[in-house]
Structure formats: structure tokens, C-alpha cells
N, C-alpha and C positions, 0 to 999 in steps of 0.2 A: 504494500500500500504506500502511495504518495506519504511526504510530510504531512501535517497539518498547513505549516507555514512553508513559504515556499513556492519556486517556481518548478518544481520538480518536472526534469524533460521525460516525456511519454515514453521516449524510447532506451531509457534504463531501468524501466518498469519492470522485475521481475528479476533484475540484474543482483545476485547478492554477494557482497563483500565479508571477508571476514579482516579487522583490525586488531593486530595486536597492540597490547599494551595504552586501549584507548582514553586510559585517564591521564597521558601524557600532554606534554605541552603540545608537542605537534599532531599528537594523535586525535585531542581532545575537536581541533580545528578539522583536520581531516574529515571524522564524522560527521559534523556538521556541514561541509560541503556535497561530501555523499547523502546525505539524507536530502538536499535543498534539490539535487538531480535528480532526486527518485529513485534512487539505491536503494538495497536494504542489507544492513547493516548488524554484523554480530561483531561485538567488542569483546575483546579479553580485557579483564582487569585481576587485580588482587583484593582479599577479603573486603575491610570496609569499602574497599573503593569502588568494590562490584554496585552497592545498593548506593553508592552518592552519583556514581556516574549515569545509572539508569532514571536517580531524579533529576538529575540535571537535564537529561537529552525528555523527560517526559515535561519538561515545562514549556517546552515550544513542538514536539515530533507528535506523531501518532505512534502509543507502546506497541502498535501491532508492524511497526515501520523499525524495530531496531531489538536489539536482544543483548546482553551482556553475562556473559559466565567467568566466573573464576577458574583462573590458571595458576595457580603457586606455584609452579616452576616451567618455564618455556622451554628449559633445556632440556626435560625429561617427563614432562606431560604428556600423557596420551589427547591428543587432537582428532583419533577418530570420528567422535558424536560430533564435537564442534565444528566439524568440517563437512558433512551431512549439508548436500545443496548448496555449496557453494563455489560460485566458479572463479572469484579473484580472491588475493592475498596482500593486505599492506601490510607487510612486518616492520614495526617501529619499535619494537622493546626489545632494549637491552638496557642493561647498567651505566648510570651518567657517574660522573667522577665524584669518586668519596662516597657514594653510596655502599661499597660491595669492596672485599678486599682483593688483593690482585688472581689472585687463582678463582675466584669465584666470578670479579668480573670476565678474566678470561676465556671461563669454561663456557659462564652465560652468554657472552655476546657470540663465542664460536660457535657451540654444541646447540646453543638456542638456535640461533641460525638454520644449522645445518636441520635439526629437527622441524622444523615449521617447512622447512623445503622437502626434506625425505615424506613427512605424511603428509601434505599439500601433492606434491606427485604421487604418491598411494592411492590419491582420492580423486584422483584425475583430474588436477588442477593444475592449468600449465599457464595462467600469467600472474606474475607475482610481481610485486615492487616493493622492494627495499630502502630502507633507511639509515645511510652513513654515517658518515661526517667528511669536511672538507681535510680532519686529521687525518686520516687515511692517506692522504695524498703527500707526497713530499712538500715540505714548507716551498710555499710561493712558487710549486707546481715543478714540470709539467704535471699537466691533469688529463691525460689518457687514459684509456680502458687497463693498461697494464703499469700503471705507474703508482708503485706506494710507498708510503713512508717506508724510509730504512730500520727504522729500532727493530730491535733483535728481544726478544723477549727475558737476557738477562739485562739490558736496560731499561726495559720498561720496568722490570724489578725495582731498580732500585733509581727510580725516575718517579715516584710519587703516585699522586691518583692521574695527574695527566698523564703520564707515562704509560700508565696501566688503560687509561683511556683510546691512549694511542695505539696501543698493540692488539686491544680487543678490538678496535674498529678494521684496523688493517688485514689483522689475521682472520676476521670473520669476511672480511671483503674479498680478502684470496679464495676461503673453503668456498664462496658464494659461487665465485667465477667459477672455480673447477668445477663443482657440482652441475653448473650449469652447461660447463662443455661437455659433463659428461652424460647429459641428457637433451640432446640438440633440439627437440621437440616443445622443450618450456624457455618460454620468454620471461626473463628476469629486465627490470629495470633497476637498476641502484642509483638513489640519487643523494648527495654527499653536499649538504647547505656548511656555507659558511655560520658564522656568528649570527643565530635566530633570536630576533625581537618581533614585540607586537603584543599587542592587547590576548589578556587573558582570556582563555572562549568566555562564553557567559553560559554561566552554572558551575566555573569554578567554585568558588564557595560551597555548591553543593559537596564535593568530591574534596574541598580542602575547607571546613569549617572551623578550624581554628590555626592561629599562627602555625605555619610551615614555610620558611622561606625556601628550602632546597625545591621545595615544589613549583616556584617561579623559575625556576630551569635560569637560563644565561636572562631573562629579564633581571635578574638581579644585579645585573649592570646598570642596567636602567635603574634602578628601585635605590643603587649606590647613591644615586647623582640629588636624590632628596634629602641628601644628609650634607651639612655645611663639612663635617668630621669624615667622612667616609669618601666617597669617590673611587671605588674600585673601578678598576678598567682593565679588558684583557689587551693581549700582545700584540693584537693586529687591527686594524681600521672597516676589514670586512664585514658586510653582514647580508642577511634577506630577512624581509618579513616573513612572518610565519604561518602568513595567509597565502603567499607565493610558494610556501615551500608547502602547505596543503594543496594549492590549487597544483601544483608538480606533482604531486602524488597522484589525484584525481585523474591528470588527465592522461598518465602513462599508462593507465589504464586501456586507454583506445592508441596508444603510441605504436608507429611503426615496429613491427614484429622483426625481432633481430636476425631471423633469418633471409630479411629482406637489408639489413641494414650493421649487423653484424652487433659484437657485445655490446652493453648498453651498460655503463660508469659513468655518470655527468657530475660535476662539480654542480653546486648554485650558489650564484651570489650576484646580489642586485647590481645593477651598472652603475646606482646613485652614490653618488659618496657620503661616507659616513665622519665628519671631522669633528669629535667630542667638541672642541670651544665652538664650534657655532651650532649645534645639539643643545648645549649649553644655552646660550644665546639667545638662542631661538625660545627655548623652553621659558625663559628669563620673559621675555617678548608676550608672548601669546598664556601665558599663564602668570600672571602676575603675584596673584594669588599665592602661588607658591613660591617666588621670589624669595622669600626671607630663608627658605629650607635649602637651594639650592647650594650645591657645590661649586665654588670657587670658578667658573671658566677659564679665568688667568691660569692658571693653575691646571688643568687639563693636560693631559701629555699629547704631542706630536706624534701622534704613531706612524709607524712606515705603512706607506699605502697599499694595499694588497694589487698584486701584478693582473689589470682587470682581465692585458690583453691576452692571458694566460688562458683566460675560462670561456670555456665554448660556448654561446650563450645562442648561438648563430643555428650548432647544431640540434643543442636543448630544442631550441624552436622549432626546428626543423620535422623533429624525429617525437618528440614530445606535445608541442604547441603552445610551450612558454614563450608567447613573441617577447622581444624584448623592449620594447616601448609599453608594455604592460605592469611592468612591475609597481610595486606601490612605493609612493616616492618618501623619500628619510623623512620631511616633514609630516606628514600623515602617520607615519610610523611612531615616531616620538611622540606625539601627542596622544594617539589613543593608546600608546602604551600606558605612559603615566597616567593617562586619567583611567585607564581601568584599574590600576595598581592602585589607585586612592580610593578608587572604589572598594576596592577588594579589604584595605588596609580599612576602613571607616565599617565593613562590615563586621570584621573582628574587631575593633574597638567598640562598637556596639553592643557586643556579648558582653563584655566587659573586658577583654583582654587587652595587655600591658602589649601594644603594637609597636617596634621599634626597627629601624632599618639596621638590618644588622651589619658589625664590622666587616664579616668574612667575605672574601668575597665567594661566587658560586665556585670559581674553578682556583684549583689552588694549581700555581706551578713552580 
């Protein structure tokens, strides 16, 4: 059944998805664009997050338009009921940095992987899209189908949680490829976003009803910049909204079949520039209001600009149908970042919770 809300296309009536890990930041967006098209929609989540994320999608969906089951472990879940009538796969869960220790994120993000793909082909399910990171890729690229970070998995040891981040992405990126070559009949898409912002879906709060910042994923960058004391920033100037890096997912869906077009690895990352002091600036400008909260823009680091003309953006388009004059631009981005993020922070204040932006930042390196 269509959404409720929505412009749901007729002709993905009938069409059903299965998402993993949909209480995530990008996953949470994803469904909700599947559901606007006329999808329908099974989410995997974990315990509480099974019954927040089904209230969440029930405040604007029809419940007969979506389903959600608990998976406690992706890496060794049996998927056969869950996969029952379904012809695509967005696999987006694995372990984000500092959640999970290094062997555990490893095993998850590899063995997860390869499990969602081994019973997803059991069940004769042959198009899948995947979910990376731009870490995967050697810093500042190249960014081709066969190009990945170099760490070795005794440095990602003893290289922290990014480290550890870095190695399960890459090494689950390799098992993905092979896997794939070695079943020439299923079309994989992997798509590998840079640094993701953007507004929280709405019904957050259902699925994270009291303080959690790890759960604001890299928006915690953003959520830094409301503290005069904090100002975390990552290493590089890249990013994509996280409605671009949904609607990339969505539309690989119908993406030229790699047997017409060969493996399918695309980096993302918006063409617009992302320069913390006029982010800053900007935010200062058009929100006034929060003026007195912000972090210093003088003060802002220079970061090195990510190598745009590195990232295939031409072929994403092409092969995908992420045109590139689409994307949503840094101004729209920042704004409805933070002001969901106030949203979100003024709900839990509300409860009564001691709401504060915390020192750390999300990614430690």
C-alpha cells in the first residue's frame, strides 16, 4: 500500500525493500524516501529501537506500508523469514567509530556484510546497495572501483576507533567486491559518502527519546558549532547531505545493471563547498537567535579542500541518476541541520533532561 503522505509513484507499487539497520542516521532518511515512492519497506533495527522506529514511520506512513523486526546480530542472524518477498536490499548497518571494539567492529562490518549478501542471494535476491564510506578509499583518492585504503589490519589495531573504522569499511568493501565477482548474476551498488550532514529525519525523538549524542552520527559536528567552548571539526572540508546520500541509495535501485556497465564503487560528495568560517557566518547571519551560542568563526580551522576533481560525480549521474546540479546546497544544509538539532535538543529539555552539547567530539582520531 501507498504512504499515507506522499507522492508515492504507481509504478513501485508492490516493489519491496528490505533496510538494514533503519534506525540509523542515513537509514532512518532512506525509508522515508522509499515509503514517499510507494515502496514497501521492512527495517531491521535492535531491541528498543524496533518499537521507536515503527512509531516514528507510523506518524506520517500507513503500518500496512512498512514493517520492522529485530536483528541482534547482522553478522550471524538468520535472514531467512525476513527476506520472504523481497526483491531489493539497502544494507547500511555496520559499527560507527567507538561504538564496538576493534574485533567486533571488524567481524560486524565484514561477516555482516558478507551474511546479508550470502542469504539475500539464497533468496533470490540479486540487487543490493550498499553502504560505505569515503574511508575506504585512499585519502584524497583515487576513487575507483579497485582503489582502497592501504591500512593493514595491524594498524588499524592500534590506530584507535578510526582506525578500526577504517579497516572494517575497507575490508568489508573488498569481501563485497569479491563476493560479487563471484556471482556475476547480482548487481551490487556501493556507494561511499563523504562527511554526512543534515537534519534529523522526523521521529527521531521517537527512536532516541532521551539524550544520546553518539546517535546524531557526524551531525555532531554541526551540534559542536552551538557551543562558544567546543567547536569540534573533522580532518577534511568534504561532505553531502544526507538526503542526497538517501536519495543515492533510492535511486540505485533502478541504476544501470553492472553487467551493462561493469562494478559499481562510487564515492559521494556534494560539489558545494563546505568552509567552516562562512558555515559559521552564515549560521551567525540567518539565525540570530542563536548568535550568543555560536563558536568563534575567527577561530574555525582552514581545512584542506577535498580533491573535488577526484570524485566521479559525472558517472554517479550517469549510471545512478544523481545529476549533479541536484544536490542540496551547504546553505540549506546548515540551516535545517541546526534547527532540527534544536528541535530535537528542546524536546529533551522538555522531559526535563540536563541537555548539553557535549565536549567529545563524534569521531575520535
Amino acid at each position: 500500500m501507498s504512504p499515507v503522505s506522499g507522492s508515492g509513484s504507481s509504478s513501485n507499487l508492490g516493489k519491496r525493500v528490505l533496510v538494514t539497520a533503519g534506525s540509523g542516521f542515513i537509514a532512518h532518511h532512506i525509508i522515508l524516501q522509499l515509503l514517499e515512492q510507494g515502496y514497501f519497506v521492512r527495517a531491521t533495527a535492535r531491541g528498543i529501537k524496533v518499537e521507536g522506529l515503527r512509531k516514528a514511520l507510523a506518524e506520517k506512513y500507513d503500518p500496512s506500508s512498512f514493517e520492522v523486526c529485530d536483528v541482534p546480530d547482522i553478522a550471524s542472524g538468520d535472514f531467512s523469514e525476513i527476506l520472504k518477498d523481497i526483491q531489493y536490499i539497502i544494507h547500511t548497518a555496520a559499527p560507527v567509530p567507538g561504538r564496538a571494539d576493534f574485533e567486533t567492529a571488524l567481524r560486524t562490518g565484514v561477516q555482516g556484510s558478507l551474511n546479508v549478501l550470502e542469504q539475500g542471494y539464497k533468496a533470490g535476491i540479486r540487487k543490493v546497495v550498499v553502504t560505505t564510506s569515503m574511508a575506504a578509499f585512499p585519502f584524497n583518492g583515487p576513487f575507483g572501483v579497485n582503489d582502497f585504503h592501504p591500512i593493514t589490519k595491524e594498524e588499524a589495531a592500534a590506530g584507535g576507533e578510526w582506525g578500526a573504522y577504517v579497516a572494517e569499511k575497507t575490508f568489508a568493501d573488498k569481501a563485497i567486491l569479491e563476493f560479487k565477482r563471484a556471482h556475476p548474476d547480482l548487481d551490487v551498488t556501493t556507494l561511499a559518502p563523504n562527511w554526512v550532514y543534515g537534519p534529523l529525519a522526523p521521529g527521531f525523538e521517537r527512536i532516541i527519546p532521551e539524550p544520546n549524542y553518539s546517535a546524531t552520527s557526524t551531525d555532531g559536528y554541526i551540534y559542536g558549532l552551538l557551543d562558544k567552548n567546543v567547536g569540534n571539526f573533522p580532518p577534511t572540508a568534504g561532505y553531502v547531505d544526507v538526503r542526497d546520500t538517501a536519495r543515492a541509495h533510492v535511486l540505485a535501485l533502478t541504476s544501470c545493471p553492472s553487467s551493462e556497465v561493469g562494478d559499481k564503487r562510487y564515492s559521494l560528495c556534494s560539489p558545494h563547498p563546505w568552509v567552516w568560517k562562512d558555515v559559521l557566518a552564515y549560521l551567525a547571519k540567518e539565525r540570530p537567535e542563536l548568535e550568543h551560542r555560536l563558536f568563534d568563526a575567527d577561530k574555525a580551522p582552514d581545512l584542506p579542500p577535498f580533491l573535488e576533481s577526484e570524485v566521479f560525480r559525472d558517472v554517479l549521474e550517469q549510471v545512478v541518476g544523481l545529476k549533479v546540479d541536484s544536490y542540496v546546497p551547504w546553505q540549506r544544509t546548515i540551516l535545517d541541520t541546526v534547527d532540527r538539532l534544536v528541535e530535537v535538543e528542546n524536546a529533551w529539555k522538555a522531559k526535563g533532561y540536563d541537555v548539553r552539547v557535549p565536549s567529545a567530539p563524534p569521531v575520535q582520531f
